[in-house]
C-alpha positions in Angstrom: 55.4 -29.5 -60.3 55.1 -26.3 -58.4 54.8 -26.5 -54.3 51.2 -25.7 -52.8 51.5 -23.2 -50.3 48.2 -21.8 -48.3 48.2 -18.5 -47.0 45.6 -17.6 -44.2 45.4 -14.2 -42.9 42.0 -11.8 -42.6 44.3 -8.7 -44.3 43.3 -9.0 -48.0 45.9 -7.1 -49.0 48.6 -9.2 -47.4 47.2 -12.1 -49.0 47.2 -10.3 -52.4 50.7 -9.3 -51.9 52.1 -13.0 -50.6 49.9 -14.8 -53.8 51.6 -12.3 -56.3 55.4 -12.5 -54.6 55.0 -16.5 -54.2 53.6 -17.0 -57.8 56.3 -15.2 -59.1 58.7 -17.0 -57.5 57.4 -20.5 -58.9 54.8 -21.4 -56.5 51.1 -22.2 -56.1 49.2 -20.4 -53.9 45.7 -20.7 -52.2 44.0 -18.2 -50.2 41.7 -17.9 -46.8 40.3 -15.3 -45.3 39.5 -16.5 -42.4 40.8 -19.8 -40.6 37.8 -21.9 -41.0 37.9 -21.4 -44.6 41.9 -21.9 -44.8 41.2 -25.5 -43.0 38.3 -26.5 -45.5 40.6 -25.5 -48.1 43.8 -27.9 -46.6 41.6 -31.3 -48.1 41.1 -29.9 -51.6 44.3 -28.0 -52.0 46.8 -30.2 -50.2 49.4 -27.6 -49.7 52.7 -28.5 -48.7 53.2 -25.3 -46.3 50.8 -23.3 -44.4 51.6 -19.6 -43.7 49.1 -18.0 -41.0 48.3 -15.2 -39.2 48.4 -16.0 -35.5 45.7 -13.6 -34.5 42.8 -14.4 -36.5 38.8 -13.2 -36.5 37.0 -16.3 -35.7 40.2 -18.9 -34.7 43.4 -18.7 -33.4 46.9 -20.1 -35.2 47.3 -22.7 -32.0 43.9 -24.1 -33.0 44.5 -24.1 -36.6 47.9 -25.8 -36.3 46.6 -28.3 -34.3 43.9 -29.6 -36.7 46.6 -29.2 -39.1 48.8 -32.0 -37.4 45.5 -34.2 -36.7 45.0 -35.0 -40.4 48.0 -34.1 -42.2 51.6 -34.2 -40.0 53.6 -33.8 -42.8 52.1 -29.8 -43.3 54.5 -27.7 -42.3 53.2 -24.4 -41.3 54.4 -20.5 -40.7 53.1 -18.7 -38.1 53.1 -14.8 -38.7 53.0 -12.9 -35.5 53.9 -9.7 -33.6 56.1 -8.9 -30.9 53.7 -8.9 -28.3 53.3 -12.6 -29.5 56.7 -13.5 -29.6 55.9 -16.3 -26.3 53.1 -17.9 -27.5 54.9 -18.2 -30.8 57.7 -20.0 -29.3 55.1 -22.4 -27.4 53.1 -23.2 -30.9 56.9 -24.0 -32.3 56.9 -26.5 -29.1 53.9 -28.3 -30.7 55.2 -28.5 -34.3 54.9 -25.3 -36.1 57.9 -25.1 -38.4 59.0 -21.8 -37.7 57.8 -18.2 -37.2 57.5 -14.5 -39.3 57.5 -11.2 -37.0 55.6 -8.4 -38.8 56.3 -5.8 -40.2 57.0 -8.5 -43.4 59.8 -8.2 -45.7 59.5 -10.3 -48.6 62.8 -11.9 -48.6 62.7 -13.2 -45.2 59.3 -14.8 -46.0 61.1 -16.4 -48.9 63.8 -17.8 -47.6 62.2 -18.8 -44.3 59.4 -20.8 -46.8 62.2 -22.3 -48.6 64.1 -23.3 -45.5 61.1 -25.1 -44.5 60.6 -27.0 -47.9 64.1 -28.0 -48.3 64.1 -29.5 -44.8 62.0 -33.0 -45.4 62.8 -34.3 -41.8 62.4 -31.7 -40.1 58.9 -32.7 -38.9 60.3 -35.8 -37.5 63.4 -33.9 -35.3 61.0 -31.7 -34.1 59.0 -34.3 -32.6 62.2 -35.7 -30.9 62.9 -32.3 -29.8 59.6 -31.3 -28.1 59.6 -34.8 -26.7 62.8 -33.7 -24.3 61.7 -31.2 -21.9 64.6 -29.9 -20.9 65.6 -28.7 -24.8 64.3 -25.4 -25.6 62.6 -25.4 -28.9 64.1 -22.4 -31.2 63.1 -21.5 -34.7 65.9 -22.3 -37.3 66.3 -18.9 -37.7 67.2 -18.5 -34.4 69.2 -21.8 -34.1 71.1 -20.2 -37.0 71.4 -16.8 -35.0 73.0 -17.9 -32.4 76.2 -19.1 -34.6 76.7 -15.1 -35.6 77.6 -12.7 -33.6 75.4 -10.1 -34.9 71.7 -9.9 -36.9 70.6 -6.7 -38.5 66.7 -6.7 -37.2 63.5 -6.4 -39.3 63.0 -2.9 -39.0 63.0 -0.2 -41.5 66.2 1.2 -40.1 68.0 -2.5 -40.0 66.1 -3.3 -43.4 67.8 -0.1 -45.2 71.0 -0.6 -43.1 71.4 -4.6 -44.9 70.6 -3.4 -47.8 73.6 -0.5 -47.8 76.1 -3.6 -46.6 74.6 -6.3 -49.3 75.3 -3.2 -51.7 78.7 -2.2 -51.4 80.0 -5.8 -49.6 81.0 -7.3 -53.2 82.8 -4.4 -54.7 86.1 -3.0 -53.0 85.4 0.0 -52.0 86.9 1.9 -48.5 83.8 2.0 -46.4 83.2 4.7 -43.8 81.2 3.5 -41.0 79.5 6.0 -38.3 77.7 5.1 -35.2 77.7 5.9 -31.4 80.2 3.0 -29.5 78.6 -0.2 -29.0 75.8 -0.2 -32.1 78.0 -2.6 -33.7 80.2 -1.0 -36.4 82.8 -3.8 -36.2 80.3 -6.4 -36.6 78.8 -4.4 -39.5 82.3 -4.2 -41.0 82.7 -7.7 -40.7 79.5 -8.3 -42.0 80.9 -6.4 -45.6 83.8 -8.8 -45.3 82.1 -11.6 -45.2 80.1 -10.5 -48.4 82.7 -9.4 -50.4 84.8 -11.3 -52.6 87.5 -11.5 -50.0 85.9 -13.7 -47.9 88.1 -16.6 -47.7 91.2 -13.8 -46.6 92.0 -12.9 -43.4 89.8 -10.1 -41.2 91.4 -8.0 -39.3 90.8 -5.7 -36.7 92.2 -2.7 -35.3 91.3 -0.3 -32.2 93.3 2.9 -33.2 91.9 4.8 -29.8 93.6 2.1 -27.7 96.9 2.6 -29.0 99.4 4.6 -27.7 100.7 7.7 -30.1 104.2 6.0 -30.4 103.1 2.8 -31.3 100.5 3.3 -33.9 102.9 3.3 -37.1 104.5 0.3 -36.1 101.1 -1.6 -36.0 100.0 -0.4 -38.9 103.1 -0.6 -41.1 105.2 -3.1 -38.6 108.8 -2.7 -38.1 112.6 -3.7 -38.4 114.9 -5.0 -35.3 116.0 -2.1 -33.6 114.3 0.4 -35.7 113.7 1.7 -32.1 114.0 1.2 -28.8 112.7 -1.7 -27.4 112.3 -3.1 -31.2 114.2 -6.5 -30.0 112.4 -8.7 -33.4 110.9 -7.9 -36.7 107.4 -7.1 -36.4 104.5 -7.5 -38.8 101.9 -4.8 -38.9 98.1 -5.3 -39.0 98.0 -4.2 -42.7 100.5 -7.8 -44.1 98.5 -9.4 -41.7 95.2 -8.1 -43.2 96.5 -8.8 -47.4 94.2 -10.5 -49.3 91.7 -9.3 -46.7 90.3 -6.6 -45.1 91.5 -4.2 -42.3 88.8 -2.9 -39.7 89.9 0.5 -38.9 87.8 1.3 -35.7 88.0 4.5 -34.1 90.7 6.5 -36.9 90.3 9.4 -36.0 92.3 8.8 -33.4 95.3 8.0 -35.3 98.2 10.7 -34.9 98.5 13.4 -37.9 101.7 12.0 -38.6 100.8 8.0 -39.1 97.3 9.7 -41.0 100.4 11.0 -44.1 101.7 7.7 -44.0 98.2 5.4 -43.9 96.9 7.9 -47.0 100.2 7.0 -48.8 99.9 3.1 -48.5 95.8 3.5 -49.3 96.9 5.0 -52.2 99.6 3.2 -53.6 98.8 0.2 -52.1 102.5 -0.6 -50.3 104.4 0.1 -47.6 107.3 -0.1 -46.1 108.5 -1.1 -42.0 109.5 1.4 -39.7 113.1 1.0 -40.3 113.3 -0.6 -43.8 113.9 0.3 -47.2 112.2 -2.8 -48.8 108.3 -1.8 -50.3 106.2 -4.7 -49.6 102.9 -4.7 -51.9 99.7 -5.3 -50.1 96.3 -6.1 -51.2 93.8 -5.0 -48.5 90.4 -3.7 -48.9 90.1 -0.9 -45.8 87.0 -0.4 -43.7 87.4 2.3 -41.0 84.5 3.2 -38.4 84.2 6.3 -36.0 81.3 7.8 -33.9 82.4 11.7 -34.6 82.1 12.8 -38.1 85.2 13.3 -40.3 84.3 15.9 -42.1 83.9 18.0 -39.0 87.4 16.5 -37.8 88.9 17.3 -41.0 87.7 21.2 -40.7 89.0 20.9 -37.1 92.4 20.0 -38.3 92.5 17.2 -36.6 92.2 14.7 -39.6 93.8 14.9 -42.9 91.1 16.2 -45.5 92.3 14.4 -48.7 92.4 11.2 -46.1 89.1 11.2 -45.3 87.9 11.9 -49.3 90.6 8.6 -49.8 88.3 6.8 -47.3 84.8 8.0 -47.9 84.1 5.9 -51.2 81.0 4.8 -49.5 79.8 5.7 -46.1 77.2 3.3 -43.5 75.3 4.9 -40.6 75.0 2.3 -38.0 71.4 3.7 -35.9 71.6 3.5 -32.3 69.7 0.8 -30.5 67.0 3.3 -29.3 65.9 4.8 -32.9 65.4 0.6 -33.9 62.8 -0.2 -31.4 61.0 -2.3 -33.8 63.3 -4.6 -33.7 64.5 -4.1 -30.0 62.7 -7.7 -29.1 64.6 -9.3 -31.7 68.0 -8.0 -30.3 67.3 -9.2 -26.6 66.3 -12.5 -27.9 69.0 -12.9 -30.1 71.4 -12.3 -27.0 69.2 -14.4 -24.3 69.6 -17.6 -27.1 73.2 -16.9 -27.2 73.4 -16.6 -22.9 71.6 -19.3 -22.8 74.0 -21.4 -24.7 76.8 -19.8 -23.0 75.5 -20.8 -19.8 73.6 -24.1 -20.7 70.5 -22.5 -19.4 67.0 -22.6 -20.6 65.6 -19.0 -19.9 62.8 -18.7 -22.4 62.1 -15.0 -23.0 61.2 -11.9 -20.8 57.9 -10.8 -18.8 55.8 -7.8 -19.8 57.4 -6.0 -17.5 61.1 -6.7 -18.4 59.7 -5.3 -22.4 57.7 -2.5 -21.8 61.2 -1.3 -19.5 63.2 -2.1 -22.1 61.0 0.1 -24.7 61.5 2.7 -22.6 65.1 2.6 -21.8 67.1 5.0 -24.2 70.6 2.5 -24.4 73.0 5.1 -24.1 75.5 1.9 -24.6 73.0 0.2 -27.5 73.6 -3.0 -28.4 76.8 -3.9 -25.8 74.7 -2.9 -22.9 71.7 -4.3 -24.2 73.9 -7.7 -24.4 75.7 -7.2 -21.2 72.4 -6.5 -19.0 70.8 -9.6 -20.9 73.9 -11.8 -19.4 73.8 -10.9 -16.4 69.9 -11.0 -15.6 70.0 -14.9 -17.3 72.6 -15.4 -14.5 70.2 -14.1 -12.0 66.8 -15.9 -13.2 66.2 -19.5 -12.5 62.6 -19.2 -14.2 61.1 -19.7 -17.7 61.2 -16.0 -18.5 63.2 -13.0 -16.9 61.6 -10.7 -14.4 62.0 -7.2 -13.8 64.1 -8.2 -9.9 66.8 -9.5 -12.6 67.5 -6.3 -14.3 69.8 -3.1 -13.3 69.0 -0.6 -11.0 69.0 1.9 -13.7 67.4 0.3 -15.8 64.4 0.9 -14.0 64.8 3.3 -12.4 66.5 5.8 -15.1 63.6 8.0 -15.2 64.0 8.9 -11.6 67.8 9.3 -11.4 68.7 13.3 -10.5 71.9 15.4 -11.3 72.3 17.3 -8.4 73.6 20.2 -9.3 77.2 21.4 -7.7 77.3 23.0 -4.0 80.8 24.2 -2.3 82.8 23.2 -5.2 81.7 19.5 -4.6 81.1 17.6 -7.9 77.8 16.7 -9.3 76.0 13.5 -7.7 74.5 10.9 -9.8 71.5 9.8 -7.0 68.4 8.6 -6.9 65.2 10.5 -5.4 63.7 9.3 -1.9 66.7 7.3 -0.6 66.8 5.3 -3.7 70.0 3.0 -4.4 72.7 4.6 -6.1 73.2 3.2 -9.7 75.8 0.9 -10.6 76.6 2.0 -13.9 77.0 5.8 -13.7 78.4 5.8 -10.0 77.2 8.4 -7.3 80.1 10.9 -6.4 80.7 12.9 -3.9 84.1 13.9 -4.7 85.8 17.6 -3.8 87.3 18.9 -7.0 91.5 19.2 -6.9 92.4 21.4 -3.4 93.8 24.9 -4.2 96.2 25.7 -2.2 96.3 29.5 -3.6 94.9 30.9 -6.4 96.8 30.8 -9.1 95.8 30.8 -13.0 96.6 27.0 -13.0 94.5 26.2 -10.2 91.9 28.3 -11.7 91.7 26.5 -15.0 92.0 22.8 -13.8 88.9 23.8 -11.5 86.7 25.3 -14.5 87.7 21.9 -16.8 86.8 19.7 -14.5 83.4 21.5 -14.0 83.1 21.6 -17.5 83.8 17.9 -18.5 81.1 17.3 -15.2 78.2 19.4 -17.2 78.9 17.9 -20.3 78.4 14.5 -19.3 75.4 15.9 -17.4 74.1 16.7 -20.9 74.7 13.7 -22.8 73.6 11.5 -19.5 76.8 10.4 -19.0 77.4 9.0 -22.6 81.3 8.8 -23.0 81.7 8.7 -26.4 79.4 11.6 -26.7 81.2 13.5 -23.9 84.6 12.9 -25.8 83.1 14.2 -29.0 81.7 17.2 -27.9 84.5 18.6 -25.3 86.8 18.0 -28.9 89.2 15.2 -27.0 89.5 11.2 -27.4 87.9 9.0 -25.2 91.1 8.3 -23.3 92.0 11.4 -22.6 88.3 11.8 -20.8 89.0 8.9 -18.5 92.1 10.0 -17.5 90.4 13.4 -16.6 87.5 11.6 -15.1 90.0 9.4 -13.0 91.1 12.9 -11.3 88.0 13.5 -10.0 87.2 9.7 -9.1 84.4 10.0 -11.8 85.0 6.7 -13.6 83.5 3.2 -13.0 
């Protein structure tokens, strides 16, 4: 016998879409248009789930739970809201709602949250015992799932068409090509394909080619024999044996040094490899997924990447957005990391204040999705509250909009201030620092003095965005804090 479920929302059209999508996937629906109807319709239809709009005409979805648990407990009911309702959500949960469904909807999330619900026959009861301790906080089991990841793809169209790129190519074995600016989460994406593919049970592995040093690169890669070189005291096994039967995370490879690029394309290829050193070919079986935040085309016509490499590599490429082109789903993000804080920190911070959202939609995350997470840590440190104020965020946070680039007097570098004595932010420094002396003018002196005023306006332009800066002066990111360091530029 097919499960009742009612659906109660004053959008016709949503309810015409849910009946069709839930009949067709075996169950029987019921419709109301408004809530008074939906609970005159819970005595004759006896559903076993209720799915309803928060924000009704005539009644709201606290009241309509409410009379929902008076007469029949066992009901276990939806609530669909928006962002702006993500609080009162979370209080409704408190008094026995099952869950809740951000708009926009997608289908499949309705689905398996409706199934989640209906395959959990006790969870009425642990919810009880829940809500009865005040100190726990009450989380939907989406969330209470969440926070066992280390990453969720959002509701958004851009997150929507980004999971559906990774649920397409995770099962086959193609090298994937991942773009995106640093910290959007291309590693997590990459792991993401692993752990939908076929090699799931092997062994990820990751590997930061922009923090390794130019001699050492082959020999973590392809490992190495005793005394194949100096200061090669053992035998060493590189990341790609370590990686067989799995996958190898490439992050950053453009980076990689032209040389160990001829030797990576042969071993894609062919599939072995051999230690620096050796003369034994040792067969490996590793699915390669490589990420970078400057195109490798353009690298390739640069000469700075191999061409027939980068055609090896790009079977199938991903474009990870940045955090501020997904701000549907930028809600979602800071409370997937404020859950996680709060476990790290056994703290029971329940969401943020209207202030704290509306500065987060404005803020343009130059360092997406690790700043977002790193500002959310440190303002659940600061708050001993329910929810997070705006006093428990950055300085620049708030106050980006007002920040100046003064531009260069006497030969001193550009400051980084804020207007009418404001503090000086803590995450792009204020510098006052004289360029390198000259002690006569000499075509040397000349030069250092125009690069450094160069790198200066470039980060000017892309506010102090590294990774851009790196990209567009045509140098790693290494090299640009070792420059920046010269001019005491880097925090």
């Amino acid at each position: 016998m097919a499960q009742k479920i009612l659906v109660i929302d004053d959008d016709t059209d949503i309810c015409l879409l849910l009946r069709r999508f839930l009949t067709k996937n075996g169950f029987e629906v019921a419709i109301a248009h408004t809530g008074v109807s939906g609970l005159a319709l819970l005595e004759e239809f006896r559903p076993h789930l209720v799915l309803t709009d928060f924000r009704l005409g005539d009644i709201d979805g606290e009241t309509i739970l409410m009379r929902i648990k008076e007469k029949f407990p066992t009901v276990l009911v939806l609530i669909i809201t928006g962002y702006s309702d993500i609080k009162i959500a979370i209080n409704v949960m408190k008094k026995g709602a099952f869950d809740y469904i951000t708009k926009p909807l997608f289908p499949d999330e309705i689905l398996m949250t409706i199934r989640k619900a209906l395959d959990s026959p006790t969870k009425y009861e642990t919810q009880q015992k829940e809500n009865a301790d005040a100190d726990n906080l009450a989380l939907p089991e989406t969330r209470r799932k969440n926070i066992q990841t280390q990453y969720i793809f959002g509701n958004g169209p851009e997150s929507s068409y980004l999971y559906k790129q990774v649920d397409l190519v995770a099962p086959t074995n193609y090298s994937v090509l991942i773009y995106g600016e640093s910290g959007s989460g291309k590693e997590a994406v990459a792991l993401e394909i692993h752990k939908r593919s076929k090699r799931a049970s092997g062994p990820f592995v990751a590997m930061d080619c922009g923090a390794i040093s130019r001699e050492l690169a082959a020999s973590e890669l392809f490992g190495h024999e005793k005394g194949s070189f100096t200061g090669a005291l053992n035998q060493k096994i590189g990341h790609f044996e370590m990686a067989n039967g799995g996958t190898l995370f490439l992050d950053e490879v453009s980076n990689l040094p032209y040389d160990v690029q001829v030797s990576l394309l042969r071993v894609v290829q062919e599939r072995k490899l051999r230690h620096i050193g050796g003369n034994r070919e040792i067969e490996v079986d590793v699915r390669i997924v490589v990420a970078s935040n400057e195109h490798l085309v353009e690298a390739a016509r640069r000469g700075k990447f191999r061409e027939d490499l980068y055609y090896r590599l790009n079977e199938f490429n991903i474009d990870v957005p940045p955090l501020r082109e997904r701000r549907s789903d930028l809600m979602l993000f800071a409370q997937f990391f404020l859950d996680k804080t709060n476990l790290e920190l056994g703290k029971h911070v329940r969401g943020f204040s209207r202030e704290v959202e509306k500065a987060f939609s404005e803020y343009p995350w130059p360092g997406n999705l690790r700043e977002m997470r790193n500002v959310i840590k440190r303002s659940t440190l600061l708050t001993d509250g329910d929810f997070i104020d705006a006093r428990a965020l950055p300085f620049e946070l708030l106050n980006y909009d007002k920040l100046l680039f003064l531009e260069p007097t006497n030969g001193t570098a550009v400051n980084y201030v804020a207007p009418e004595a404001l503090p000086v932010s803590v995450y792009e420094p204020a510098v006052a620092t004289k360029l390198p002396a000259v002690s006569k003018v000499d075509l040397k002196s000349a030069a250092l003095e125009a690069e450094y005023e160069m790198i200066l306006n470039v980060l000017k332009q892309v506010n102090f965005n590294k990774s851009k800066a790196a990209q567009a002066l045509g140098i790693d990111r290494k090299t640009l804090y070792n420059k920046m360091k010269h001019i005491n530029l880097s925090n």
